[in-house]
C-alpha positions as CSV (number, residue, x, y, z in Angstrom):
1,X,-7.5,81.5,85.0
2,X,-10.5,80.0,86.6
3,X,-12.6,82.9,84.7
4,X,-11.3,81.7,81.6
5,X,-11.9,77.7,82.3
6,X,-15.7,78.7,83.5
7,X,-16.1,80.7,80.1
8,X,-14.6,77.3,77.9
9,X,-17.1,75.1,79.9
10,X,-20.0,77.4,79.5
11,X,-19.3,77.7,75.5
12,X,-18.9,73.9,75.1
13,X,-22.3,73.1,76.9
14,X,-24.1,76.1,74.5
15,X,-22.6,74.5,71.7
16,X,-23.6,70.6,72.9
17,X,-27.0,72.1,73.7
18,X,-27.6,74.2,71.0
19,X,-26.5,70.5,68.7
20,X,-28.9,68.9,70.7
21,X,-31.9,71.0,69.7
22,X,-31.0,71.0,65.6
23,X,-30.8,67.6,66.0
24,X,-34.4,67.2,67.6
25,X,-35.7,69.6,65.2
26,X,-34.1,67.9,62.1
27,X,-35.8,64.5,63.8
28,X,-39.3,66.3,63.8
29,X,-39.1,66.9,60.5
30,X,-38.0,63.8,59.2
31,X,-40.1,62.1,56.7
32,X,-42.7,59.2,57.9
33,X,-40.3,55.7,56.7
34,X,-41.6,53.5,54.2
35,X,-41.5,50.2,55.5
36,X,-38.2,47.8,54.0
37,X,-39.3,44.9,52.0
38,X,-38.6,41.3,53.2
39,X,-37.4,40.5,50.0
40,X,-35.3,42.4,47.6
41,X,-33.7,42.0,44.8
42,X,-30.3,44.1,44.1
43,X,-28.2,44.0,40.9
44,X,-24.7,42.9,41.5
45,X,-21.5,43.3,39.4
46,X,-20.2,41.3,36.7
47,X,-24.1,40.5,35.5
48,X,-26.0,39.0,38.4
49,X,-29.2,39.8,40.5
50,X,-29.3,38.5,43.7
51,X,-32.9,37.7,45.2
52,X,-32.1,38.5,48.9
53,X,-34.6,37.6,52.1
54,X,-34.5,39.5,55.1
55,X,-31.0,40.5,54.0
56,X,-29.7,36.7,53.0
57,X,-29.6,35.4,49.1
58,X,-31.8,32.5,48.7
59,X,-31.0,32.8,44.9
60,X,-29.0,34.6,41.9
61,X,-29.4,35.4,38.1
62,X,-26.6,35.0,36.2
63,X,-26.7,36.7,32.5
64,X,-23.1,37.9,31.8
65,X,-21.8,37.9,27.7
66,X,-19.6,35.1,28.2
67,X,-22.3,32.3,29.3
68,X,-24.0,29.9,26.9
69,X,-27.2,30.5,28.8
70,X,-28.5,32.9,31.2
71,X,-29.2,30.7,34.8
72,X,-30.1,30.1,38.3
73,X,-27.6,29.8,41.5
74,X,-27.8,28.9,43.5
75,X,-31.5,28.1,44.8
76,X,-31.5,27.6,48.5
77,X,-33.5,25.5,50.6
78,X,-34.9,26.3,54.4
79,X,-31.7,24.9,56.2
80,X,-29.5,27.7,54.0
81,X,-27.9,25.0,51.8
82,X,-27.8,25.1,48.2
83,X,-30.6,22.1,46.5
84,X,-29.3,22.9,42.9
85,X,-25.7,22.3,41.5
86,X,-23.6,23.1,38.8
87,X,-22.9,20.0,36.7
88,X,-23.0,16.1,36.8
89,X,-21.4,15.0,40.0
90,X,-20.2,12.3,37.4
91,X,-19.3,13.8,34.4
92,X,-18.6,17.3,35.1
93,X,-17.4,18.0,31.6
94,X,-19.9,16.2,29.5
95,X,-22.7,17.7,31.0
96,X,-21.3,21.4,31.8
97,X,-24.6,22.6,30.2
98,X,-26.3,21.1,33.6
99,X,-26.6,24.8,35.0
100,X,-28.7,24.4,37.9
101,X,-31.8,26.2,37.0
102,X,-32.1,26.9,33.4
103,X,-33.6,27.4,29.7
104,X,-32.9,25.4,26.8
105,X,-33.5,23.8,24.1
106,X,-31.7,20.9,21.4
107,X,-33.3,21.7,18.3
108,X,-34.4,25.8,17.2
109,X,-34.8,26.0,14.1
110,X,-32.8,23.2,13.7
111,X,-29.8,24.8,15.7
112,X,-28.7,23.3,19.2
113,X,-29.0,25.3,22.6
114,X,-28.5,22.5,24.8
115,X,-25.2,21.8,25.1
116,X,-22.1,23.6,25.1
117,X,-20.5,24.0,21.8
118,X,-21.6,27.3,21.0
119,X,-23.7,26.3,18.1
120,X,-26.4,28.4,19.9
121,X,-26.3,30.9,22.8
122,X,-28.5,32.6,24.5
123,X,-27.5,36.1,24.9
124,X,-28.7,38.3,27.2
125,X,-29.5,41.6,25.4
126,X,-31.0,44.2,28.5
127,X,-32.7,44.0,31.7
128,X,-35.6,45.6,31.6
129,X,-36.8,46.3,35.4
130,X,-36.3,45.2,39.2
131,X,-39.4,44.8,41.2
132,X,-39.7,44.8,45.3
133,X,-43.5,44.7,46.3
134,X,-42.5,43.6,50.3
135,X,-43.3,39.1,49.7
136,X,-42.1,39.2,45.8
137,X,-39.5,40.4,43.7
138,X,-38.7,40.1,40.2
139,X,-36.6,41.0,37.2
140,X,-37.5,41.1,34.0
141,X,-34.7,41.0,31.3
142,X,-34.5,40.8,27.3
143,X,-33.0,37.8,25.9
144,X,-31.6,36.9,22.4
145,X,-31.3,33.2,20.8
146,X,-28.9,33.5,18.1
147,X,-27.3,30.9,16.4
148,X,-23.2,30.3,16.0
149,X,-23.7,33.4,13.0
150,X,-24.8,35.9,15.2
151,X,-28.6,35.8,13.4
152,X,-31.4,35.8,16.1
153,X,-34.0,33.2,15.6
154,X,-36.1,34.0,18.5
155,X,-36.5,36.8,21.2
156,X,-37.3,36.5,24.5
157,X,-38.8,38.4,27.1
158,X,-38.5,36.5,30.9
159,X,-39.6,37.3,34.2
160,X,-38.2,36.0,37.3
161,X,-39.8,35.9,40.5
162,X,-39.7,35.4,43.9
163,X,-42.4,34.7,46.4
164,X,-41.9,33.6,50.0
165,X,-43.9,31.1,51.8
166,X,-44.1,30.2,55.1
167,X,-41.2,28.9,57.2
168,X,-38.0,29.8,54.9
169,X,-40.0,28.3,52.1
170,X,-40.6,29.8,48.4
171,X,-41.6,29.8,45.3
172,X,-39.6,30.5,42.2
173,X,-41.4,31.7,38.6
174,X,-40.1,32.1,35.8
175,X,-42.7,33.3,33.0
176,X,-41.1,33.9,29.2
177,X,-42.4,34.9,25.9
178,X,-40.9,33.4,23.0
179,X,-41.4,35.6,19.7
180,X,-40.0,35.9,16.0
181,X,-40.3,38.8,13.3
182,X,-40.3,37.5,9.5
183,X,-40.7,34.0,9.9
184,X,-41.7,30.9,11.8
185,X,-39.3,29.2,13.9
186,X,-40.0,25.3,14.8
187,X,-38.8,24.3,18.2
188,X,-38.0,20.4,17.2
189,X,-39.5,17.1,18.5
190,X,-37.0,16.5,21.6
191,X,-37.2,15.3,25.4
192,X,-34.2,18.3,25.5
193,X,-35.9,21.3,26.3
194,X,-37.6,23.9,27.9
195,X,-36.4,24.0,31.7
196,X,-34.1,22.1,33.0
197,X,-33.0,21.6,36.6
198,X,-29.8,19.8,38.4
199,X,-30.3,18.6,41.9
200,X,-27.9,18.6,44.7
201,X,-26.0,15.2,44.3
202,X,-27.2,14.3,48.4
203,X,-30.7,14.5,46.9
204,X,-30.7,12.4,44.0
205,X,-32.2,8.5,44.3
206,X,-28.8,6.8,43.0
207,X,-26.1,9.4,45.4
208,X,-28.0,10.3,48.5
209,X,-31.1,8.1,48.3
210,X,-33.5,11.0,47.1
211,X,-36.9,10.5,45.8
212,X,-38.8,11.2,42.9
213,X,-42.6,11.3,42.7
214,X,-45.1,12.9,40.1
215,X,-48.4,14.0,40.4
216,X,-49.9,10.8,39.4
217,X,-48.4,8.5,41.9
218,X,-45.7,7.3,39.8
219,X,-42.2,6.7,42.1
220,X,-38.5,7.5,40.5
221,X,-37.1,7.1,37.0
222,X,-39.0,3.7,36.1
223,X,-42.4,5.3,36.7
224,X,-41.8,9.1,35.9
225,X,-39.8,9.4,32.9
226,X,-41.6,10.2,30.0
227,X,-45.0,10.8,31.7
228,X,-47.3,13.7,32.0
229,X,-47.6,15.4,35.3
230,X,-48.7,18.2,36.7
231,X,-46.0,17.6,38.8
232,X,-42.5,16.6,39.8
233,X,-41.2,16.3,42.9
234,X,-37.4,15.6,43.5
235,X,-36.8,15.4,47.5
236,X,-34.0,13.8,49.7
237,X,-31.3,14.5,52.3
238,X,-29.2,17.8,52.1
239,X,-27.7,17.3,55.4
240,X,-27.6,14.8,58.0
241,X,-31.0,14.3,59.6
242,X,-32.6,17.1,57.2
243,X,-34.9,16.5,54.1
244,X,-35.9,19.0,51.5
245,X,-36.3,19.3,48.2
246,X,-37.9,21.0,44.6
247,X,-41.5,20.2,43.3
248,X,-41.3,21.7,39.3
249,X,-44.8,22.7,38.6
250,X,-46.1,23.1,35.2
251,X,-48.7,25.8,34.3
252,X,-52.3,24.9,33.3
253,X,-51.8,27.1,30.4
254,X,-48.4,25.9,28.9
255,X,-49.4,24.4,25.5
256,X,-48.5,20.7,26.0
257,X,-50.1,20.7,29.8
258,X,-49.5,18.5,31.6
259,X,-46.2,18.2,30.7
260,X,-43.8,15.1,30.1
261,X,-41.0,15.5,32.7
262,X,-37.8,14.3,32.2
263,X,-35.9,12.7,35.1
264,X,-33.3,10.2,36.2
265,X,-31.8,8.9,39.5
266,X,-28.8,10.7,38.7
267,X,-30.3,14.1,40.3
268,X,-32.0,15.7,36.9
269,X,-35.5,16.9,36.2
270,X,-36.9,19.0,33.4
271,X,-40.1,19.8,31.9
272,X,-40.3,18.8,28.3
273,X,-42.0,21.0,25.8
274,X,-42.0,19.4,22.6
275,X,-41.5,15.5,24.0
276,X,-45.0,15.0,22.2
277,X,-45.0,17.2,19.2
278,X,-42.6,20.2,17.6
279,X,-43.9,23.8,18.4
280,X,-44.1,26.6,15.8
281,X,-43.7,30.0,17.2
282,X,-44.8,32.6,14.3
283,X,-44.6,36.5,13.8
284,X,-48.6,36.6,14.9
285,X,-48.6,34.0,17.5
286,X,-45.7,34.0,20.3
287,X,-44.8,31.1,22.2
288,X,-45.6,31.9,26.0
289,X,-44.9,29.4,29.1
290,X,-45.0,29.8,32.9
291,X,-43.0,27.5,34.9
292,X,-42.6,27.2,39.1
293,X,-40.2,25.5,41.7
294,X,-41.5,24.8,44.9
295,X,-38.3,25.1,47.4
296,X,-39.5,23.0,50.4
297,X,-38.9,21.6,53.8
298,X,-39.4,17.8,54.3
299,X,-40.6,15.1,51.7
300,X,-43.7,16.5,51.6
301,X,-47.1,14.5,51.2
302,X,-48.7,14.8,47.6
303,X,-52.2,16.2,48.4
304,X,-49.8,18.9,50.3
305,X,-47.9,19.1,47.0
306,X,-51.1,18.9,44.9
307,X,-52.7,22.0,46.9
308,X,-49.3,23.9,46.7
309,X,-49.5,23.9,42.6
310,X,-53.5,24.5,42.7
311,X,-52.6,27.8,44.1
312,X,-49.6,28.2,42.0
313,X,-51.9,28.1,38.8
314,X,-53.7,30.7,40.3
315,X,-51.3,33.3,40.5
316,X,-51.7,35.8,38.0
């Protein structure tokens, strides 16, 4: 009996060690890791990307075939709340099309994109690629403006990206090309279009006593509608005690730099295109436009705004 218990024990430590020493040899020659990016940015179900930092969304693209408009949410600040909503905090229903983050436009060819009766839709058509280079991620997807028809007036191609800054800060890109194939398409003479964002209703001036500056000095509504600005800055509480807020940056090489912003108390910002003058985009000449967000701490000084979008227009 004790002859057969000796043998069981010996057998079970040959088998343990004899475990142990595959499992050392498979460790040996186990390939040298690549190091994990930071930030990532993984597809999800039902049509949405979410841009994820040291495991934690700071943001997601929403493009699923039922929506009116691919968009942003939501876009979150240092603290880990949300500085973008969905919709007026007072008129939820009239102004649905307030999508946090967004593209747009009232007047394509004479067909509206802006609000929500499905006069025009932008359709998402194909993502094209998902980038990860360790600080900045990206995704690049096809888009399709057609109008209540079906018939595509323009075609887009937009990039998304991420780029993280110091301290739970980052930047947010979004670079598109608008182009057509037989004919020119006029985007129309309108404050309604090209980006818009919707603030968190503690931020804006009239809800949560928010500010609004611009580039040039100019302070809320009174002073910054309708002006040109490098630009915008829309900054105020998000929880007790804490500050933070979006700066919308407009690219030196957008055609109608610097840009007329519109903005109101209410919480809303957006970087008009054609406030000044329509825009033709032709068969031989596309339409291209770069546009950034500045996701911040604090209420921060403008020369520290002002030296945040000089190296923002440097980015390639």
């Amino acid at each position: 009996m004790l002859t057969r218990l000796n043998d069981k024990w010996g057998l079970a430590i040959s088998l343990f060690v004899s475990a142990a020493t595959i499992a050392v040899a498979m460790a040996q020659d186990l390939p040298e890791p690549k190091p994990a990016p930071r930030l990532q940015v993984a597809p999800q179900a039902y049509e949405q990307a979410s841009f994820q930092r040291d495991g934690v969304e700071i943001t997601r693209y929403h493009f699923g075939a039922g929506l009116e408009r691919p968009f942003l949410f939501p876009v979150v600040g240092p603290s880990g709340r949300s500085l973008t909503r969905m919709g007026h905090p007072h008129d939820p229903e009239g102004h649905s099309h307030h999508n946090s983050v967004w593209m747009s436009h009232v007047d394509v060819g004479g067909v509206d994109f802006w609000s929500d009766r499905r006069l025009g839709v932008v359709r998402h058509k194909r993502i094209v690629s998902y980038e990860d280079e360790g600080e900045r991620s990206s995704v690049t997807a096809e888009n399709e403006w057609v109008d209540s028809d079906g018939k595509i007036l323009l075609n887009e191609t937009r990039k998304i990206s991420v780029v993280l800054l110091a301290g739970k800060e980052w930047l947010l890109m979004i670079d598109s090309t608008f182009t057509v194939k037989d004919k020119p398409v006029t985007l129309g003479k309108t404050p309604f279009g090209l980006l818009g964002v919707r603030m968190a209703k503690t931020i804006g001036v009239a809800d949560g006593g928010g500010r609004i500056r611009n580039s040039e000095g100019g302070v809320n509504e009174k002073e910054v509608l309708w002006k040109q600005a490098r630009w915008v800055d829309y900054s105020g509480p998000i929880e007790n005690g804490v500050i933070e807020g979006i700066t919308l940056f407009d690219h030196p090489s957008n055609p109608n730099h610097p840009s007329y912003f519109h903005v109101r108390n209410d919480g809303w910002m957006g970087a008009s295109l054609t406030y000044d003058a329509p825009r033709e985009v032709t068969p031989d000449k596309p339409l291209r436009v770069r546009y950034g967000l500045y996701v911040h701490s604090d209420m921060k000084p403008p020369a520290e705004i002002d030296s945040r979008w000089k190296r923002f227009a440097e980015i390639p």
